[in-house]
mmCIF file of the N, C-alpha and C atoms, coordinates in Angstrom:
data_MODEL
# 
_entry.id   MODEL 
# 
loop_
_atom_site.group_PDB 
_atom_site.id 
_atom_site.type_symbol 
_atom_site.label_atom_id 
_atom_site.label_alt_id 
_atom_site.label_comp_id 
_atom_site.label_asym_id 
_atom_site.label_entity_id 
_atom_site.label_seq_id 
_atom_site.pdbx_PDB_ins_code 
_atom_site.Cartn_x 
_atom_site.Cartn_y 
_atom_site.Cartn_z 
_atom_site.occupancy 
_atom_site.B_iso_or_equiv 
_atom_site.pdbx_formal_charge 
_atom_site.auth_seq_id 
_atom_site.auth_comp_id 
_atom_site.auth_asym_id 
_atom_site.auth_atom_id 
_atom_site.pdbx_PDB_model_num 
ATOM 1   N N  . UNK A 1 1  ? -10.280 73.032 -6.873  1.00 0.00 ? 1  UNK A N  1 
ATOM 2   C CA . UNK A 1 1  ? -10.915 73.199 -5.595  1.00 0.00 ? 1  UNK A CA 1 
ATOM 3   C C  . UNK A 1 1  ? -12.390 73.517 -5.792  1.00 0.00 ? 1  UNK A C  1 
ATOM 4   N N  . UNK A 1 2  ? -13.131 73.267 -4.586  1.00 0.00 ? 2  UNK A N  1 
ATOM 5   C CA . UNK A 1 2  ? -14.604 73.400 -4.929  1.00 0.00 ? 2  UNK A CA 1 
ATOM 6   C C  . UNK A 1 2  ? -15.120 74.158 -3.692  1.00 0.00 ? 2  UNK A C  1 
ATOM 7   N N  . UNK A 1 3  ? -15.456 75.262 -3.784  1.00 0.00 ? 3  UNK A N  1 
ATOM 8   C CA . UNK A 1 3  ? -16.139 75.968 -2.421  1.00 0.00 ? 3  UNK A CA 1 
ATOM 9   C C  . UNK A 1 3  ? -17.691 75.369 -1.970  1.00 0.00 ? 3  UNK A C  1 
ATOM 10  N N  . UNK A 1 4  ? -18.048 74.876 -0.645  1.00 0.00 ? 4  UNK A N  1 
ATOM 11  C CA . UNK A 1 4  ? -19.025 74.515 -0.738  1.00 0.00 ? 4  UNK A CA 1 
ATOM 12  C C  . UNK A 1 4  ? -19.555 75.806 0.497   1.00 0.00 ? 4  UNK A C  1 
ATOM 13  N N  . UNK A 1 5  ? -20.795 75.786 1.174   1.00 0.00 ? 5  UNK A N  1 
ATOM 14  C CA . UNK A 1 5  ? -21.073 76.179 1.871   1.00 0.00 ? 5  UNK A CA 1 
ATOM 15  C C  . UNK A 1 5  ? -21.136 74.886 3.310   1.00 0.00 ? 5  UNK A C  1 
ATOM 16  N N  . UNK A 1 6  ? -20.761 75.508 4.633   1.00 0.00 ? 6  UNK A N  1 
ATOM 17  C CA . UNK A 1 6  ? -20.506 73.888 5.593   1.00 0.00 ? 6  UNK A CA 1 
ATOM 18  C C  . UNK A 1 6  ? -21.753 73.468 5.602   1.00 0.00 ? 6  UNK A C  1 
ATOM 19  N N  . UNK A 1 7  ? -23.095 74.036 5.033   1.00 0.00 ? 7  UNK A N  1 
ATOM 20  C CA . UNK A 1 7  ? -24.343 72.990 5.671   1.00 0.00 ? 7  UNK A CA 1 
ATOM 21  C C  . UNK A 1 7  ? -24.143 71.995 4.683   1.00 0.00 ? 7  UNK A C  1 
ATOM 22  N N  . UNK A 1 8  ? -23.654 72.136 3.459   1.00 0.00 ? 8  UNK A N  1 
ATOM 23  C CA . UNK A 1 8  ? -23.540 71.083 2.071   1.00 0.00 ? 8  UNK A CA 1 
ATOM 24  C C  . UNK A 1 8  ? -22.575 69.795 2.765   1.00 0.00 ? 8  UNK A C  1 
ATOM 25  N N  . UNK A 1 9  ? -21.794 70.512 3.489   1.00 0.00 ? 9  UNK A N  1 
ATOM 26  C CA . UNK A 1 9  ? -20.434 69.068 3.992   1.00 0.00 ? 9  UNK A CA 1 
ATOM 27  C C  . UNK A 1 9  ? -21.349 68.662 5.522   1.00 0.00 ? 9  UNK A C  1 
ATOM 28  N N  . UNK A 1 10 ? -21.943 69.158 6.102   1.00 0.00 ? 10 UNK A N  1 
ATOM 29  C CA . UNK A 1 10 ? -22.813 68.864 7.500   1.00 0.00 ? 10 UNK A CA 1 
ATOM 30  C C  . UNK A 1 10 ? -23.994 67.720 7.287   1.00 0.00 ? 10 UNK A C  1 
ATOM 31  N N  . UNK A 1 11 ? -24.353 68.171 5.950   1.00 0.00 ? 11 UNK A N  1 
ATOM 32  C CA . UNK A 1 11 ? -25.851 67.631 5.615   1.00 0.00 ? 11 UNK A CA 1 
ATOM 33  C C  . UNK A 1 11 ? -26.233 67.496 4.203   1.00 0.00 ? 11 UNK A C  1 
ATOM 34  N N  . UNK A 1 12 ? -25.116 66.453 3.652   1.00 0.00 ? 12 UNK A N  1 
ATOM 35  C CA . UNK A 1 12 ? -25.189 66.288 1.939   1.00 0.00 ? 12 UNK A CA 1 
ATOM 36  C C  . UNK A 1 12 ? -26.435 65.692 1.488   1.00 0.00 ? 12 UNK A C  1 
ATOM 37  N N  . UNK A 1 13 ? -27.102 65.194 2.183   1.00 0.00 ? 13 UNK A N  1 
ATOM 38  C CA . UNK A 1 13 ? -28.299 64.695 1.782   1.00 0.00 ? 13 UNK A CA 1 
ATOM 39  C C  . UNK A 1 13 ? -29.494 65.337 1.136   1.00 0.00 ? 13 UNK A C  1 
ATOM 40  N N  . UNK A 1 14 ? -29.178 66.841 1.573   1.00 0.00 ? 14 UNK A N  1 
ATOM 41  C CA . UNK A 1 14 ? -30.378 67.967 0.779   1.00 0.00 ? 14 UNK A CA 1 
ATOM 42  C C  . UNK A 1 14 ? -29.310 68.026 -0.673  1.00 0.00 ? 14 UNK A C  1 
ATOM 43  N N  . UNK A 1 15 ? -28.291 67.566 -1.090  1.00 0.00 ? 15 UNK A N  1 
ATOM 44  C CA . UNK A 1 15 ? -27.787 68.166 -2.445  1.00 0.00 ? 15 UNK A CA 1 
ATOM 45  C C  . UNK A 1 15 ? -27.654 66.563 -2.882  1.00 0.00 ? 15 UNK A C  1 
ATOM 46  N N  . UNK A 1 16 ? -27.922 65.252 -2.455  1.00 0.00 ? 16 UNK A N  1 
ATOM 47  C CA . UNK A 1 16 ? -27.484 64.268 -3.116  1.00 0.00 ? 16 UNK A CA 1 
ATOM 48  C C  . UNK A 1 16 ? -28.270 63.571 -4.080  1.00 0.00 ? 16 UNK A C  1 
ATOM 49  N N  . UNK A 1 17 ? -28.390 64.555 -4.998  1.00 0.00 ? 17 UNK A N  1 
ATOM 50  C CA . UNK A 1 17 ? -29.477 64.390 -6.619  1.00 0.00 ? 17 UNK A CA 1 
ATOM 51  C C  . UNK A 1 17 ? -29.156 64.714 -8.019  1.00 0.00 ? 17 UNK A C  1 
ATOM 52  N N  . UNK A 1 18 ? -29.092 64.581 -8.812  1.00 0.00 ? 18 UNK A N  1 
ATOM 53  C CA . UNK A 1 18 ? -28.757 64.470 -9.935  1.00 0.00 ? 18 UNK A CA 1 
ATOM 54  C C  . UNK A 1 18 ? -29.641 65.943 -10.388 1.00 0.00 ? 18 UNK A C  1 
ATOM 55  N N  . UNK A 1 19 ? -28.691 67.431 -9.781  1.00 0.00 ? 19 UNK A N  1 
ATOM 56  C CA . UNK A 1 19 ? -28.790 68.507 -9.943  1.00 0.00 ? 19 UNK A CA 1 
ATOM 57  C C  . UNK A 1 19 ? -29.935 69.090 -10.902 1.00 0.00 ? 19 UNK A C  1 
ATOM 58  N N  . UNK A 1 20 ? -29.803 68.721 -11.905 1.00 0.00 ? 20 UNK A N  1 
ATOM 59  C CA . UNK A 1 20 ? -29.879 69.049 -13.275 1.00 0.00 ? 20 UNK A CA 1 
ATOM 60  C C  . UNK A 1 20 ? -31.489 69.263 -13.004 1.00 0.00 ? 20 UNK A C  1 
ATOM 61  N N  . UNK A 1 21 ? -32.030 67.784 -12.206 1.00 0.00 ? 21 UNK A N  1 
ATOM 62  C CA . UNK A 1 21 ? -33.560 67.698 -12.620 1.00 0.00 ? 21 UNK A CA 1 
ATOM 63  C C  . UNK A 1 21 ? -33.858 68.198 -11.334 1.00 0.00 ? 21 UNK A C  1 
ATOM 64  N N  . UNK A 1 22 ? -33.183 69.058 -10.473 1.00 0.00 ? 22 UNK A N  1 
ATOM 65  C CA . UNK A 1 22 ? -34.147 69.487 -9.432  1.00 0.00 ? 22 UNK A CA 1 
ATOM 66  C C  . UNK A 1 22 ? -33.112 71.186 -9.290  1.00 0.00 ? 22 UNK A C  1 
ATOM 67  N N  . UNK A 1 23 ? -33.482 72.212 -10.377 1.00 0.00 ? 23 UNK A N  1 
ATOM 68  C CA . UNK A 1 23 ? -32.697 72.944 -10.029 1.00 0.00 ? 23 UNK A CA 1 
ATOM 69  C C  . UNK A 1 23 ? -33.525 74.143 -9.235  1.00 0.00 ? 23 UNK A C  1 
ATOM 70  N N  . UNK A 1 24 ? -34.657 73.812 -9.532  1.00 0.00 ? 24 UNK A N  1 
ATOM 71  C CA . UNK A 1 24 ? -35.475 74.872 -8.197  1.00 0.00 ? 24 UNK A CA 1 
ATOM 72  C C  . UNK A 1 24 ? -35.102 74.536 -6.851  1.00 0.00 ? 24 UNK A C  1 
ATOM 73  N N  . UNK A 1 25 ? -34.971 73.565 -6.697  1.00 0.00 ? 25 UNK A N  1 
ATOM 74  C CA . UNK A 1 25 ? -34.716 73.179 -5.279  1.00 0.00 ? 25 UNK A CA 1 
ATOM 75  C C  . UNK A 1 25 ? -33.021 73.703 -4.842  1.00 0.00 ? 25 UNK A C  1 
ATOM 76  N N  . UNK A 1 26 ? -32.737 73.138 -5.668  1.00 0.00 ? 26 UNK A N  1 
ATOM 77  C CA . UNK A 1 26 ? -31.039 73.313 -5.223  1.00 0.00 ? 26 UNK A CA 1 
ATOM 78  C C  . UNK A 1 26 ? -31.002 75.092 -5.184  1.00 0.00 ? 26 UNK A C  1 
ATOM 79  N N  . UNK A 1 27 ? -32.040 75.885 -6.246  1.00 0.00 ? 27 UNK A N  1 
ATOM 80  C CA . UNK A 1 27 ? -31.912 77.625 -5.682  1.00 0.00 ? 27 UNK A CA 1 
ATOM 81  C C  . UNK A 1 27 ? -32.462 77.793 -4.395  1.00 0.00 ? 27 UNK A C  1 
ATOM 82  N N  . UNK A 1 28 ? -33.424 77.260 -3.965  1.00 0.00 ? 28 UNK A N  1 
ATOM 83  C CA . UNK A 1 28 ? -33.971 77.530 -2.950  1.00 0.00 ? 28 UNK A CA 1 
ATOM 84  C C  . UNK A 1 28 ? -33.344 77.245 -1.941  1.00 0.00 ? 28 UNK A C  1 
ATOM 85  N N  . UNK A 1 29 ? -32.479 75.678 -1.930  1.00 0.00 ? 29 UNK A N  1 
ATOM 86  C CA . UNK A 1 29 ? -31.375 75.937 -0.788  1.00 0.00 ? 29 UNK A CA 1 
ATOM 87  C C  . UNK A 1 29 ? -29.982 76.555 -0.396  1.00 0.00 ? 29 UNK A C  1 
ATOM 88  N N  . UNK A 1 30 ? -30.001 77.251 -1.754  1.00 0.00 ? 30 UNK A N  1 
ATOM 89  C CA . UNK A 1 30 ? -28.822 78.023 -2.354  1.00 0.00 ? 30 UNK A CA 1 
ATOM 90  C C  . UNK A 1 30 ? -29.379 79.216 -1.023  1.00 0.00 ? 30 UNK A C  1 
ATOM 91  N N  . UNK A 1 31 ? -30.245 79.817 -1.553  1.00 0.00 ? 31 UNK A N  1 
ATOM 92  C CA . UNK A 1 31 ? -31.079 81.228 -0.951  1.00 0.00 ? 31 UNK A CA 1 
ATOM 93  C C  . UNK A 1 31 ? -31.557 81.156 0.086   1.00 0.00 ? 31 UNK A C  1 
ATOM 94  N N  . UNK A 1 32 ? -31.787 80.366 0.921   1.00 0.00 ? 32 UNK A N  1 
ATOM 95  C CA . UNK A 1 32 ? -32.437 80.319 2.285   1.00 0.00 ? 32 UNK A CA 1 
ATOM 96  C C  . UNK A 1 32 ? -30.674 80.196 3.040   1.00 0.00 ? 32 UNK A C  1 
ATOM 97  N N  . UNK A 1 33 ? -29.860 79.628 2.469   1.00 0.00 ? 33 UNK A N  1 
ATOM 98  C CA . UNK A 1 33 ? -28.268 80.191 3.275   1.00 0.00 ? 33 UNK A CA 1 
ATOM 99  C C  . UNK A 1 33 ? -28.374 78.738 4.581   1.00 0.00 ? 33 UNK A C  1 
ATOM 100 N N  . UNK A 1 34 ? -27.613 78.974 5.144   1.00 0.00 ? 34 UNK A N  1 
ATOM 101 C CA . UNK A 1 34 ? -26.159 80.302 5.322   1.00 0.00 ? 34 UNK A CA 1 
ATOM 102 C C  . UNK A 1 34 ? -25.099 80.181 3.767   1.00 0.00 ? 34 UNK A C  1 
ATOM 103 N N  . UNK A 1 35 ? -24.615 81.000 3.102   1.00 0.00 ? 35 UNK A N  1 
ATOM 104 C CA . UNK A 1 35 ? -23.553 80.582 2.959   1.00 0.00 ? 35 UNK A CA 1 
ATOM 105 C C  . UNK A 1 35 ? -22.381 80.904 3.056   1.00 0.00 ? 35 UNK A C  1 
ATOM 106 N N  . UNK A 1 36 ? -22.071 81.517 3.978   1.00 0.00 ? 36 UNK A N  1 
ATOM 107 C CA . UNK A 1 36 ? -21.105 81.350 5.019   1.00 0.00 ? 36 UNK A CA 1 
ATOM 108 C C  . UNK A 1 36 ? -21.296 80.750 6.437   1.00 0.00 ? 36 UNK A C  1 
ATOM 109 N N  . UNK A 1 37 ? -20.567 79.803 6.811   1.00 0.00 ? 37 UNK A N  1 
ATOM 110 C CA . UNK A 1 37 ? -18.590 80.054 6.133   1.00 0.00 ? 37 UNK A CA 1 
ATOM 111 C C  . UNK A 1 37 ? -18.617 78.841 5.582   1.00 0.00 ? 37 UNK A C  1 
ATOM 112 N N  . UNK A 1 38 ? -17.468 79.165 4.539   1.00 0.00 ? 38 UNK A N  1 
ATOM 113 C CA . UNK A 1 38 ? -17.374 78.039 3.513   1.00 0.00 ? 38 UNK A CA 1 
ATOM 114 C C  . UNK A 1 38 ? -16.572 76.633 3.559   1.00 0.00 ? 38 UNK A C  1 
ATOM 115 N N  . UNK A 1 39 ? -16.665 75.991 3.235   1.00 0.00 ? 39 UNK A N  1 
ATOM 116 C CA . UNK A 1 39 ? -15.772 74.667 3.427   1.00 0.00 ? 39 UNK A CA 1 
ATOM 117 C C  . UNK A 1 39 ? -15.115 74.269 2.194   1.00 0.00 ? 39 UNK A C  1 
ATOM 118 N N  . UNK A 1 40 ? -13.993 73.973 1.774   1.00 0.00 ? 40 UNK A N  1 
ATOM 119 C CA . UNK A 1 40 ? -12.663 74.285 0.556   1.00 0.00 ? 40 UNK A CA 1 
ATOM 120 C C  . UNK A 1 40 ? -12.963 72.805 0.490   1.00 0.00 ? 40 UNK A C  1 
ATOM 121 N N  . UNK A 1 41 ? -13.028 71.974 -0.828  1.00 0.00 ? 41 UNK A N  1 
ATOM 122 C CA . UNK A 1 41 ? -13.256 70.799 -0.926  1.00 0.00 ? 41 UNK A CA 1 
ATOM 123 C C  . UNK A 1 41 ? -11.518 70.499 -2.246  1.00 0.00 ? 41 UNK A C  1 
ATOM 124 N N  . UNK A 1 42 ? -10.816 69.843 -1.683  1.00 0.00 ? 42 UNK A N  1 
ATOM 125 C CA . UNK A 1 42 ? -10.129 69.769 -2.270  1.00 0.00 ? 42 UNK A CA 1 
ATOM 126 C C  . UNK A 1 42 ? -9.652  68.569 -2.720  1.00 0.00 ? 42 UNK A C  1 
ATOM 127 N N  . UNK A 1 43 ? -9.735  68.473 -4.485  1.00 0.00 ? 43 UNK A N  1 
ATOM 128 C CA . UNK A 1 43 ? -10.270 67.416 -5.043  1.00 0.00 ? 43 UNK A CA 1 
ATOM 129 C C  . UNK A 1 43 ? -9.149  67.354 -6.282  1.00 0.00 ? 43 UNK A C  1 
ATOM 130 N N  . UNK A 1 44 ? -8.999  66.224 -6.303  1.00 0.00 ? 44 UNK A N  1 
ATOM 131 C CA . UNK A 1 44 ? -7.605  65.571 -7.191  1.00 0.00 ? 44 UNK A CA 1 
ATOM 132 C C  . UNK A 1 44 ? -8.392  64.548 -8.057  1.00 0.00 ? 44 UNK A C  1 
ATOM 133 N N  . UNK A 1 45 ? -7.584  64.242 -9.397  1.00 0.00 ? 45 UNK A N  1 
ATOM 134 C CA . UNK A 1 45 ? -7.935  63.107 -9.959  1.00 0.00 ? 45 UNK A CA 1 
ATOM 135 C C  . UNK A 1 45 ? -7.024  62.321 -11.065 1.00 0.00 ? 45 UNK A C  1 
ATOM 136 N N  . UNK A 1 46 ? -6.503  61.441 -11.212 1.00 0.00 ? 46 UNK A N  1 
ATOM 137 C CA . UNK A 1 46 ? -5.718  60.890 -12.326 1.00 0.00 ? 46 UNK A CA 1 
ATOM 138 C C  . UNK A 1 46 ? -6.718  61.009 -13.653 1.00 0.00 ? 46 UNK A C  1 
ATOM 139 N N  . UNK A 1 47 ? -6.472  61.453 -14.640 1.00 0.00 ? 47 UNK A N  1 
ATOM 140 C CA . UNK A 1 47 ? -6.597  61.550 -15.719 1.00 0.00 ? 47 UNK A CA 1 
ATOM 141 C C  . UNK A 1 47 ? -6.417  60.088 -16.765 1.00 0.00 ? 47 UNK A C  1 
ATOM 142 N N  . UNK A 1 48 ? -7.460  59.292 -16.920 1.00 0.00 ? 48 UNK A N  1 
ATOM 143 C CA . UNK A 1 48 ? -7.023  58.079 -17.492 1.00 0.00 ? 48 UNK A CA 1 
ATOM 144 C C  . UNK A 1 48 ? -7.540  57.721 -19.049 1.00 0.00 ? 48 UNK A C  1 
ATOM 145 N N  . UNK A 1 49 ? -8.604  59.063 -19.290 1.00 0.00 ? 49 UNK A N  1 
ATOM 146 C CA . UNK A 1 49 ? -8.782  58.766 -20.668 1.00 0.00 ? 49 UNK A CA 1 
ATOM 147 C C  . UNK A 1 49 ? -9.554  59.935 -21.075 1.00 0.00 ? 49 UNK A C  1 
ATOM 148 N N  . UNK A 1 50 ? -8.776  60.054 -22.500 1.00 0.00 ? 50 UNK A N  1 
ATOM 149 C CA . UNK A 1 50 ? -8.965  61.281 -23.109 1.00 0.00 ? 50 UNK A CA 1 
ATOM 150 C C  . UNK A 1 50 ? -9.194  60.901 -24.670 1.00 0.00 ? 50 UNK A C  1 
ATOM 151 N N  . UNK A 1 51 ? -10.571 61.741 -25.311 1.00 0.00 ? 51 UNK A N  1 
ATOM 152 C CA . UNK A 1 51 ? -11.067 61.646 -26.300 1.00 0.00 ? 51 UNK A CA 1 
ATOM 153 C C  . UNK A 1 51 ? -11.284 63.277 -27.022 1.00 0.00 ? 51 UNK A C  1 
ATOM 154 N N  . UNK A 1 52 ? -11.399 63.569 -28.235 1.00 0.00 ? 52 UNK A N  1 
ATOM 155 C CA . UNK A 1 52 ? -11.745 64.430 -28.814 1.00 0.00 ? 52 UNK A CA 1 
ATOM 156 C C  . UNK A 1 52 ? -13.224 64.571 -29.179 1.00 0.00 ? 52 UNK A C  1 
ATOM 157 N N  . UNK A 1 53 ? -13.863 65.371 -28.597 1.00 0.00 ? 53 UNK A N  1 
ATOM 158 C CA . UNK A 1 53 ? -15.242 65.055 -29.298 1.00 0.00 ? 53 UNK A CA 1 
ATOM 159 C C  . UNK A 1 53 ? -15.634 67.047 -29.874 1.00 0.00 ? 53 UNK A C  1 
ATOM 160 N N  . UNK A 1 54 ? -16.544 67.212 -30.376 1.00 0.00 ? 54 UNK A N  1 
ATOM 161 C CA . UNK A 1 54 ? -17.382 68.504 -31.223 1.00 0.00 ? 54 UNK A CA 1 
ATOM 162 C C  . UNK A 1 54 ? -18.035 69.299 -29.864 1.00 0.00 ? 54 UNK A C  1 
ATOM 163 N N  . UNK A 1 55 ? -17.486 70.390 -30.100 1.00 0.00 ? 55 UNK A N  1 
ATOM 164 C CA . UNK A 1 55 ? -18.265 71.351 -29.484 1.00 0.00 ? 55 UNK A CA 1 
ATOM 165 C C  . UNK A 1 55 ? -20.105 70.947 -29.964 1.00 0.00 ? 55 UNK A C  1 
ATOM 166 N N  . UNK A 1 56 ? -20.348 71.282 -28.507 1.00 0.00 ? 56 UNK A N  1 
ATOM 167 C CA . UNK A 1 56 ? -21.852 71.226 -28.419 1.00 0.00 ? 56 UNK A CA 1 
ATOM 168 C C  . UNK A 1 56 ? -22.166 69.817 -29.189 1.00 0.00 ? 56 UNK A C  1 
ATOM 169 N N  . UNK A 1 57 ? -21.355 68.668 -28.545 1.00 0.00 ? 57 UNK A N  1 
ATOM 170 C CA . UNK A 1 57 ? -22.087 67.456 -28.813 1.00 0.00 ? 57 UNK A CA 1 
ATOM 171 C C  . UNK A 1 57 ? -22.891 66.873 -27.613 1.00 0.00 ? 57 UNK A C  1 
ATOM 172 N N  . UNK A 1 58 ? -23.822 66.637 -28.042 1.00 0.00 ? 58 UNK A N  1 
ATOM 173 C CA . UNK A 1 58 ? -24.918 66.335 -26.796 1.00 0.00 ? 58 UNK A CA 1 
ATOM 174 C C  . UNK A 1 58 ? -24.524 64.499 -26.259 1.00 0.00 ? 58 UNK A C  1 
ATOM 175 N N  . UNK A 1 59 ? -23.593 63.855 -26.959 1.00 0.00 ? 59 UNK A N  1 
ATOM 176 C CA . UNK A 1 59 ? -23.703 62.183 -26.937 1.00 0.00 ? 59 UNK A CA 1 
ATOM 177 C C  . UNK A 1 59 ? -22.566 62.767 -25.566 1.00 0.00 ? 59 UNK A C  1 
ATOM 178 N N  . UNK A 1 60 ? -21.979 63.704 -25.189 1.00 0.00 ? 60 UNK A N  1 
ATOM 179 C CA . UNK A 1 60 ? -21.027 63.524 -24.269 1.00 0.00 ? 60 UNK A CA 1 
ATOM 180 C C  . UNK A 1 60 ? -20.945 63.447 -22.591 1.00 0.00 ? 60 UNK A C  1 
ATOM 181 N N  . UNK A 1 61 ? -22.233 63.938 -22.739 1.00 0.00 ? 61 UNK A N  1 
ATOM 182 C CA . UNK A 1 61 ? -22.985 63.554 -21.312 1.00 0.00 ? 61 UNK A CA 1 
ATOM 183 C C  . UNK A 1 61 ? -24.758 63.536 -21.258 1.00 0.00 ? 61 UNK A C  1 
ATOM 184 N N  . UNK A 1 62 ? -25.000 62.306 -21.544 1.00 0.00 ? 62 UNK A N  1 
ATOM 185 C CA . UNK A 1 62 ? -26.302 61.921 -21.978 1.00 0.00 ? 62 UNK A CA 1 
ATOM 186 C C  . UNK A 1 62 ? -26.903 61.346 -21.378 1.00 0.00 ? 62 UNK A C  1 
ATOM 187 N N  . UNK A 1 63 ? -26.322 60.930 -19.959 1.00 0.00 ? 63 UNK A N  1 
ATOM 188 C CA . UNK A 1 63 ? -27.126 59.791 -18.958 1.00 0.00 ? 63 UNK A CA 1 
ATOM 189 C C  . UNK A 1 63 ? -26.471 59.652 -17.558 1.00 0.00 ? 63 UNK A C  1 
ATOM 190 N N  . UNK A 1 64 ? -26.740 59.488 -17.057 1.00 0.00 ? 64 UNK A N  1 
ATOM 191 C CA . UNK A 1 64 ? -26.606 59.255 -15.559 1.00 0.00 ? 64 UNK A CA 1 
ATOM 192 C C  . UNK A 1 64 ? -25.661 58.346 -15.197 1.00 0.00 ? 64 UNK A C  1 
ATOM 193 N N  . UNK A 1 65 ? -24.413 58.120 -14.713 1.00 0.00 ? 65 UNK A N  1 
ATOM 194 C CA . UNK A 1 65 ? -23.597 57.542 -14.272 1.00 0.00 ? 65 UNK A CA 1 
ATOM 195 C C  . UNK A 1 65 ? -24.358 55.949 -14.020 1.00 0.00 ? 65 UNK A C  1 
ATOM 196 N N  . UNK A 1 66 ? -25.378 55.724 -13.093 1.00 0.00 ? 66 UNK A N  1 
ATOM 197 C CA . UNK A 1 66 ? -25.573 54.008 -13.416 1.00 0.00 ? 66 UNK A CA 1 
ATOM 198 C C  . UNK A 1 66 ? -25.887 53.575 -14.415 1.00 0.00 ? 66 UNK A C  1 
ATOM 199 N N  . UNK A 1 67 ? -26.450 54.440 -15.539 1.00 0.00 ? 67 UNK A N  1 
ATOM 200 C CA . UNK A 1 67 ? -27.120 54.320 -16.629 1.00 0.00 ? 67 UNK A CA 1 
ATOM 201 C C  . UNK A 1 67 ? -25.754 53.967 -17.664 1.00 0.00 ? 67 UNK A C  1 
ATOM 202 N N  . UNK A 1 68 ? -24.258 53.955 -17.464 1.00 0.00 ? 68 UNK A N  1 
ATOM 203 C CA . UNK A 1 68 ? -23.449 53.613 -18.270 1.00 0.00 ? 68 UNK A CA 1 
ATOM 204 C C  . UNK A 1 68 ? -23.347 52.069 -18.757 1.00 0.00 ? 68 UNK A C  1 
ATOM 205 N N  . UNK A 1 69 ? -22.493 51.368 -20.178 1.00 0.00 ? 69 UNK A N  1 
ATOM 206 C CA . UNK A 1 69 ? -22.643 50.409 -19.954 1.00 0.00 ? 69 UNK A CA 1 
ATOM 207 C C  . UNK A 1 69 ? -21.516 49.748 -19.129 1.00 0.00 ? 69 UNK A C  1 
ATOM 208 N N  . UNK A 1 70 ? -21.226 48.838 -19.046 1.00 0.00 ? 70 UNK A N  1 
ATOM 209 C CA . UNK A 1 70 ? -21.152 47.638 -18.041 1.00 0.00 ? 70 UNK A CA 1 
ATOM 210 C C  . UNK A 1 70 ? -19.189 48.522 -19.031 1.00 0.00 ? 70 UNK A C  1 
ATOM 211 N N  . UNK A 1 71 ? -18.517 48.422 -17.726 1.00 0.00 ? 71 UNK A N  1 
ATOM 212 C CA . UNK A 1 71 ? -16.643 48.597 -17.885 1.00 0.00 ? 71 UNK A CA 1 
ATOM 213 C C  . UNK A 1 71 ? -16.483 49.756 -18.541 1.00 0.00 ? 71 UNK A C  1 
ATOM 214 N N  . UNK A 1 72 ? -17.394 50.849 -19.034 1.00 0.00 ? 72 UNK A N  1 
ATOM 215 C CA . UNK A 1 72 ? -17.410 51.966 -19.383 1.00 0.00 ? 72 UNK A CA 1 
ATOM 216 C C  . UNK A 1 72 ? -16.333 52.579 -18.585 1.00 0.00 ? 72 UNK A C  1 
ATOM 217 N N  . UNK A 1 73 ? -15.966 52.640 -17.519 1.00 0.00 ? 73 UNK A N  1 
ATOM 218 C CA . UNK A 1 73 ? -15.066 53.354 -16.609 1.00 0.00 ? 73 UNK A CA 1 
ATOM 219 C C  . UNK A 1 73 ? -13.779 52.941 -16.299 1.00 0.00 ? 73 UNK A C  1 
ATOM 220 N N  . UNK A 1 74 ? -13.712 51.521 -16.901 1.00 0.00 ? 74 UNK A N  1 
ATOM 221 C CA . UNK A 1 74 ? -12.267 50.962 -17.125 1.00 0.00 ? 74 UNK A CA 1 
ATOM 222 C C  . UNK A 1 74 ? -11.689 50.993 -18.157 1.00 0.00 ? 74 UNK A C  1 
ATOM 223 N N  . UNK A 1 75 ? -12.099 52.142 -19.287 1.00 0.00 ? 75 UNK A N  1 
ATOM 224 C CA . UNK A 1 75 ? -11.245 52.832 -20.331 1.00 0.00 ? 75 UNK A CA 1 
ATOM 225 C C  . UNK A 1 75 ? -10.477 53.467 -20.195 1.00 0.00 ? 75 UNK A C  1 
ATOM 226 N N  . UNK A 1 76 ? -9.342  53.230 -20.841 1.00 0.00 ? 76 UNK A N  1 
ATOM 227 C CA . UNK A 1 76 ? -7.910  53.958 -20.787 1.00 0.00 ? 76 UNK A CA 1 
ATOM 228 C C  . UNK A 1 76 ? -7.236  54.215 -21.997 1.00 0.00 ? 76 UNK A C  1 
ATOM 229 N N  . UNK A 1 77 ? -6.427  54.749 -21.895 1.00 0.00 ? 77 UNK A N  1 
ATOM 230 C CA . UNK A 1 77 ? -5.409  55.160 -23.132 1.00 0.00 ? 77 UNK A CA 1 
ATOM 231 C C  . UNK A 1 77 ? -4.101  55.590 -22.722 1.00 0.00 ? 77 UNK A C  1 
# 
């Protein structure tokens, strides 16, 4: 489950960015509120592929979802 605050489910467009590179912003709308009352985001997923990789390997999330190559996401096992 994922708690959001309701302006995030009202008005996803102030959070629809690739977090990482705008995290001043995302505090600042963290802190200016409301955050209450909350909205329960409840989120499922099939599990279709599983790999072993090294603590603190950086190759495991290195790029941006369009940035994958081409059927990257139609791996399975």
């Amino acid at each position: 489950m994922i708690f959001f605050p309701r302006w995030v489910q009202d008005d996803p467009g102030a959070t629809a960015c690739f977090q990482n590179d705008h995290l001043d912003r995302m505090t600042a709308l963290r802190d200016t509120g409301p955050t209450y009352p909350v909205e329960v985001v409840d989120e499922t997923a099939e599990i279709t592929f599983v790999e072993q990789r090294d603590t603190d390997d950086d190759t495991v999330i290195d790029r941006a979802p369009e940035e994958l190559p081409d059927g990257y996401a139609d791996r399975t096992r």
